[in-house]
C-alpha positions as CSV (number, residue, x, y, z in Angstrom):
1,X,-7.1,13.3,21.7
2,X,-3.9,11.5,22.7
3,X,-4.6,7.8,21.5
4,X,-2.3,5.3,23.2
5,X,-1.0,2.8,21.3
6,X,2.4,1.3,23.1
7,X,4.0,1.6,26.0
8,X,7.3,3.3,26.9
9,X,10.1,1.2,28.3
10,X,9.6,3.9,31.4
11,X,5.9,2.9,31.7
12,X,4.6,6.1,29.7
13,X,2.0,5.8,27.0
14,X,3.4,6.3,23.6
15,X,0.6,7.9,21.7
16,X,-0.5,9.6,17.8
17,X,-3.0,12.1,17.6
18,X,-6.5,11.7,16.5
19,X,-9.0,14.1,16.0
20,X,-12.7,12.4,15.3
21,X,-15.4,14.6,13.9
22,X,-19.0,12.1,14.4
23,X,-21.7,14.3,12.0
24,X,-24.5,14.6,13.2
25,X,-26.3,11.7,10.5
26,X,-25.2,8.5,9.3
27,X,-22.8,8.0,6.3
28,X,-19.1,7.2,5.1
29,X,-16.1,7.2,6.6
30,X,-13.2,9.4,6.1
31,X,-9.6,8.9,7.2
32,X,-6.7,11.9,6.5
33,X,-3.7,11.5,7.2
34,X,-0.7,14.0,7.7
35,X,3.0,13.4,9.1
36,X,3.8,10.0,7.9
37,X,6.9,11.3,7.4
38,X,8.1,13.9,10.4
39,X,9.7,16.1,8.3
40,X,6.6,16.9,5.9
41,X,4.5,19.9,7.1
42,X,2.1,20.9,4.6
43,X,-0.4,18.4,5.2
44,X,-0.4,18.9,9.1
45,X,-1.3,22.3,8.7
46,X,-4.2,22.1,6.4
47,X,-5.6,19.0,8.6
48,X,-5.6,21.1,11.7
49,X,-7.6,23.8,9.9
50,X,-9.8,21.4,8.7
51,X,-10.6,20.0,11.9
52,X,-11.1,23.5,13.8
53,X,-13.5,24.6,10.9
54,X,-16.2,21.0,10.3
55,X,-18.8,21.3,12.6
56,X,-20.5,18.0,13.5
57,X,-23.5,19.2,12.2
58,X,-22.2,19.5,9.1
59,X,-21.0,16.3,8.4
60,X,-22.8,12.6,7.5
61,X,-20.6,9.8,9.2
62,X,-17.2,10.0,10.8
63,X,-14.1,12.2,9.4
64,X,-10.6,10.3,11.4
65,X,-8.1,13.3,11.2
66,X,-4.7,11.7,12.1
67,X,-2.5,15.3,11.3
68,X,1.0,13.6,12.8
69,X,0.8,10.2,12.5
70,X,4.6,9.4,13.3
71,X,5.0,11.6,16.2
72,X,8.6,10.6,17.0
73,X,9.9,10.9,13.9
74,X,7.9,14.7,13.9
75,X,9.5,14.9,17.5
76,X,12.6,15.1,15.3
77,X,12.3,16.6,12.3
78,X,13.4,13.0,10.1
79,X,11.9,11.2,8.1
80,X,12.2,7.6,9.7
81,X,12.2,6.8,13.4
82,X,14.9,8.2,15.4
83,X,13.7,4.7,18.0
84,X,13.7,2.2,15.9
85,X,15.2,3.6,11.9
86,X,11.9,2.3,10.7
87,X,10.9,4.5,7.5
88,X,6.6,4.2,8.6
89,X,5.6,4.8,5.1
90,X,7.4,1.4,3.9
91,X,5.9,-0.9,7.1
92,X,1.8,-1.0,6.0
93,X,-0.4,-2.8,7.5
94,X,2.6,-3.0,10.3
95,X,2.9,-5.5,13.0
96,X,1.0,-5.9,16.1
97,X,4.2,-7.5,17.6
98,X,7.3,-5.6,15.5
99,X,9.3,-2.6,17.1
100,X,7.6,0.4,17.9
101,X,7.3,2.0,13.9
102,X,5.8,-1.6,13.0
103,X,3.4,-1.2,15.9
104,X,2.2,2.2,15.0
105,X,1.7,1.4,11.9
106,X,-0.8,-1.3,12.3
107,X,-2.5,0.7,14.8
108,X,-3.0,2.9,12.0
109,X,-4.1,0.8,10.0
110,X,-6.3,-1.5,11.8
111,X,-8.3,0.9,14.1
112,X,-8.1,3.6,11.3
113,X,-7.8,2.9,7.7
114,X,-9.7,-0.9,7.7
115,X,-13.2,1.4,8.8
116,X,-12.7,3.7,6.0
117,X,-14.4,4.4,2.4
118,X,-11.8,7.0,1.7
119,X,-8.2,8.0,2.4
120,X,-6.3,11.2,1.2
121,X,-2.9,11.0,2.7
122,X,-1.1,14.2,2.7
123,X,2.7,14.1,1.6
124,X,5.5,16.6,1.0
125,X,9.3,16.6,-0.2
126,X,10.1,17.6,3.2
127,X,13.8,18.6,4.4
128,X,15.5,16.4,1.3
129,X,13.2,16.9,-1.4
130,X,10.7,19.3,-3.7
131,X,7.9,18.1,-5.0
132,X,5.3,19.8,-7.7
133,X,1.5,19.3,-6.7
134,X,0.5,15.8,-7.5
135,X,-2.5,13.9,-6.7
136,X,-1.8,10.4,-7.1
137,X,-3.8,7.1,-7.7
138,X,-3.2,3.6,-8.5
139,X,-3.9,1.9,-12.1
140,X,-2.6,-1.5,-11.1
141,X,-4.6,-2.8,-8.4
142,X,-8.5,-4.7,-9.6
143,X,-10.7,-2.3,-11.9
144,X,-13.2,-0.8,-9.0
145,X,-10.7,-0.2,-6.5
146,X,-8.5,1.5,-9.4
147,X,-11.7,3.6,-10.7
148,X,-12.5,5.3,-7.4
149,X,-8.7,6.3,-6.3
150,X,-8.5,8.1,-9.8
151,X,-11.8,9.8,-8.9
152,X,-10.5,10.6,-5.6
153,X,-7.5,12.0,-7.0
154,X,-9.3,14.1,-9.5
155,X,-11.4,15.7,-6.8
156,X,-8.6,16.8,-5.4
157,X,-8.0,19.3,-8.2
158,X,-3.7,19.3,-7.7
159,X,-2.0,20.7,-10.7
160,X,-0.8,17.3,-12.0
161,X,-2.5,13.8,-11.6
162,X,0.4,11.1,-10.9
163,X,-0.1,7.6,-11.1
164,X,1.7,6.3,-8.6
165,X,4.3,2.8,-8.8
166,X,2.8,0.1,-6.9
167,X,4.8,0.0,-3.4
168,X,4.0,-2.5,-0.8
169,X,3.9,-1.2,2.4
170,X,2.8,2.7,1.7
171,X,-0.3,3.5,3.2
172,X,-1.9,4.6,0.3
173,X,-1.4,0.9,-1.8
174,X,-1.6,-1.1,0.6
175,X,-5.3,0.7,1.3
176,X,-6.5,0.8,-2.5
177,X,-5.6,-2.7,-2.2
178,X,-8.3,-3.5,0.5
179,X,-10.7,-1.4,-1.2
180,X,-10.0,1.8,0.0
181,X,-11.0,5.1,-2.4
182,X,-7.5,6.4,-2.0
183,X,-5.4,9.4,-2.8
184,X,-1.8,9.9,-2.1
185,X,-0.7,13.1,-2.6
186,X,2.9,15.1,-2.8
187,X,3.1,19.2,-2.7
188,X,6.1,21.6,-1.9
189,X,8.9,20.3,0.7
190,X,12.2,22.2,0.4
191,X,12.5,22.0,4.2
192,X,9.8,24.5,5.6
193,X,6.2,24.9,4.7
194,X,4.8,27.5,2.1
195,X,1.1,28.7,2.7
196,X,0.2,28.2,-0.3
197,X,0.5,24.4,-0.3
198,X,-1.5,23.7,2.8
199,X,-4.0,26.0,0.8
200,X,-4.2,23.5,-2.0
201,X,-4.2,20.6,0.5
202,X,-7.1,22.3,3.0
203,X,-9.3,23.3,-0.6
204,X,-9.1,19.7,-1.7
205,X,-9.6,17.4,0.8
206,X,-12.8,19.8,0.9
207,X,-13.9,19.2,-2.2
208,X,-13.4,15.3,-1.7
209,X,-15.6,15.3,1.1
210,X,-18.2,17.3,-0.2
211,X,-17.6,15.0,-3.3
212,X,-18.0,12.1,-1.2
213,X,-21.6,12.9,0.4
214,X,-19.1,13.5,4.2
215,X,-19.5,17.2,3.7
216,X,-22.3,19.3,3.8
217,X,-21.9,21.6,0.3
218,X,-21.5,21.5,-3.3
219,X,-17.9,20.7,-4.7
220,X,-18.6,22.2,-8.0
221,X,-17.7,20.6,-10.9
222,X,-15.1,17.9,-10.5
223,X,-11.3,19.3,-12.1
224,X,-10.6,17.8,-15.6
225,X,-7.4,16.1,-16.6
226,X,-6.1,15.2,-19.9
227,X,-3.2,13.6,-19.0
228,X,-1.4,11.9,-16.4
229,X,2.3,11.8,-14.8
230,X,4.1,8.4,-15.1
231,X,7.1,7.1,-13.6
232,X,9.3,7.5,-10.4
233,X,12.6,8.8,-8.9
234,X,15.6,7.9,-9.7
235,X,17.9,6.9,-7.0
236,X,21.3,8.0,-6.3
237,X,24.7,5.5,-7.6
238,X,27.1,7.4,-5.3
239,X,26.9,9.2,-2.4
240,X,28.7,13.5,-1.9
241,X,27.2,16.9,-2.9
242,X,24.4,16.6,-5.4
243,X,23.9,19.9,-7.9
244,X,20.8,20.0,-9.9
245,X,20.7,21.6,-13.3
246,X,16.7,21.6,-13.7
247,X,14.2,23.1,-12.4
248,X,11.2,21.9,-10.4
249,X,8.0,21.8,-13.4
250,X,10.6,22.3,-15.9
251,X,10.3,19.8,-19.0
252,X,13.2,18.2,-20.8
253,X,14.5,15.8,-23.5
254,X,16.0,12.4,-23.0
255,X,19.9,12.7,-22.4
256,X,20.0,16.0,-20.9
257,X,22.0,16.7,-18.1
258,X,19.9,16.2,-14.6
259,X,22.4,16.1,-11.9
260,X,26.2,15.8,-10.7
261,X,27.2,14.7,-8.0
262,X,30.3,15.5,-6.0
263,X,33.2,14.0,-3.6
264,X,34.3,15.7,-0.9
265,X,37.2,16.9,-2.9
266,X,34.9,18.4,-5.4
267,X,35.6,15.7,-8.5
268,X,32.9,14.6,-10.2
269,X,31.5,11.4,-8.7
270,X,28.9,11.2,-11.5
271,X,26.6,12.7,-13.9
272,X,23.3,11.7,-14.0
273,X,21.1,12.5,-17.6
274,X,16.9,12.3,-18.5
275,X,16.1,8.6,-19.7
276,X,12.9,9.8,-21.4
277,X,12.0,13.3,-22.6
278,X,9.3,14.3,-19.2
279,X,8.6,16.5,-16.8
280,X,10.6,17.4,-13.9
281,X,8.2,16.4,-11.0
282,X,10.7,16.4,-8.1
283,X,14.3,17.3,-7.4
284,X,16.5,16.9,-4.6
285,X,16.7,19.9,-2.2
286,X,19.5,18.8,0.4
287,X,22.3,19.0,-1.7
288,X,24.5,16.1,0.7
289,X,23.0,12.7,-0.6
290,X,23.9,9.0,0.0
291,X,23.9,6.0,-2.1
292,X,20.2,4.4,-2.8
293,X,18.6,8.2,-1.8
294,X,16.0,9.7,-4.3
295,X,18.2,12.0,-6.4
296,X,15.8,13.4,-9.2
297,X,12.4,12.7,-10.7
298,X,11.4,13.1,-14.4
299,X,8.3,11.4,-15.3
300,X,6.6,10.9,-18.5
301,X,3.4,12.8,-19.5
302,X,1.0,10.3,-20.9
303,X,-2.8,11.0,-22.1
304,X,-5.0,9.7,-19.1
């Protein structure tokens, strides 16, 4: 369904879409979420499957299916809102009484993510970025809460476990922190969608809820980890043409070369190098960048 959330200066409903599957017997609740960002397509995709295959019947309390939660911002293929400039992944829990990305948000997160056990919000590098299959959690948030969004994450069965910077405002966090069994994940990007990534997404937000006691079915045997990503991107000191000399799931030592970036008479802006020896988890895909932008990600590879 169309659920209404605002109203348009011209009267008309502004709206995200929800699809809610009610099993047939009592149990948890489960909230996916897809299109946070409007340029991220993988997640959409494997939540629309999702929701034409689970039959009532086969389900024990509610699954929330929100597949494009920032429609305006999918409207135009950006990442933040072309109404307002509001990035909706940096406003959680949002504002009941802020512009229109504020108000979505906590719409959201109010009607949607407050009633749930568990969250797995579906991400991408979209139009700007590529991203390798992670499945991220939070370590720094209170033991239990910490505890069940790595056990999310590892029943999602990514390549690569990622434990994800503390951030207020993105949905994920700002859920763990009310208790929340969370999982934030990141797949593909590079501007389009590859099958193969809402494949991973669709076959592990299965397994979670199967895991979870929402879906009927085994899971099999939960995916085993040994270690786990750490750290963030790095963000760009000057704006022009970025060109990347890694490769996405490419490992390197600390000092080598990472990225130039370029003027618009071709000089050399800057030249930006690995602080730690790590593995390349994302690299910039648009090659025109601007100050402050994520630029390239190496993270560490720790034991879990």
């Amino acid at each position: 369904m169309a659920w209404a959330f605002a109203t348009a200066p011209d009267s008309a409903p502004v709206t995200v879409p929800l699809i809610v599957i009610a099993g047939d017997r009592p149990g948890p609740v489960a909230a996916l979420t897809a299109g946070i960002h409007g340029d991220e397509y993988e997640g959409i995709v494997a939540l629309w499957r999702l929701a034409a295959h689970i039959q009532p019947e086969q389900v024990a309390g509610r699954i929330l299916i929100v597949p494009i939660a920032h429609q305006a911002a999918y409207n135009a293929a950006t990442r933040s809102s072309p109404s307002d400039g509001v990035n909706l992944a940096r406003v959680f829990p949002g504002d009941a009484d802020g512009t229109i990305t504020y108000r979505l948000a906590h719409h959201l997160f109010a009607n949607i993510v407050r009633h749930a056990s568990v969250l797995v919000d579906c991400h991408s590098g979209g139009v700007r970025m590529a991203f390798a299959p992670v499945a991220g959690y939070y370590r720094e948030i209170d033991a239990p809460a910490a505890a069940a969004s790595l056990d999310t994450a590892r029943w999602m069965g990514l390549p690569n476990l990622w434990a994800m910077p503390p951030r207020a405002g993105v949905l994920s966090y700002e859920a763990a922190r009310i208790g929340v069994a969370v999982s934030g994940c990141e797949i593909g990007g590079r501007g389009g969608r590859i099958e193969a990534d809402s494949q991973m997404y669709y076959d592990g937000i299965t397994r979670v809820l199967r895991a979870k006691g929402i879906l009927a079915g085994e899971p099999g045997a939960q995916p085993t980890y040994t270690q786990t990503l750490v750290g963030d991107w790095v963000l760009a000191p000057a704006a022009g043409l970025l060109e990347n000399h890694v490769e996405l799931g490419e490992r390197v030592k600390a000092g080598a070369r990472l990225a130039t970036i370029y003027d618009t008479l071709g000089a050399v802006v800057t030249r930006m190098s690995a602080r730690t020896d790590g593995f390349v988890m994302g690299v910039r895909h648009l090659p025109a960048i601007q100050v402050g932008e994520w630029a390239t990600c190496v993270v560490e590879e720790k034991p879990l």
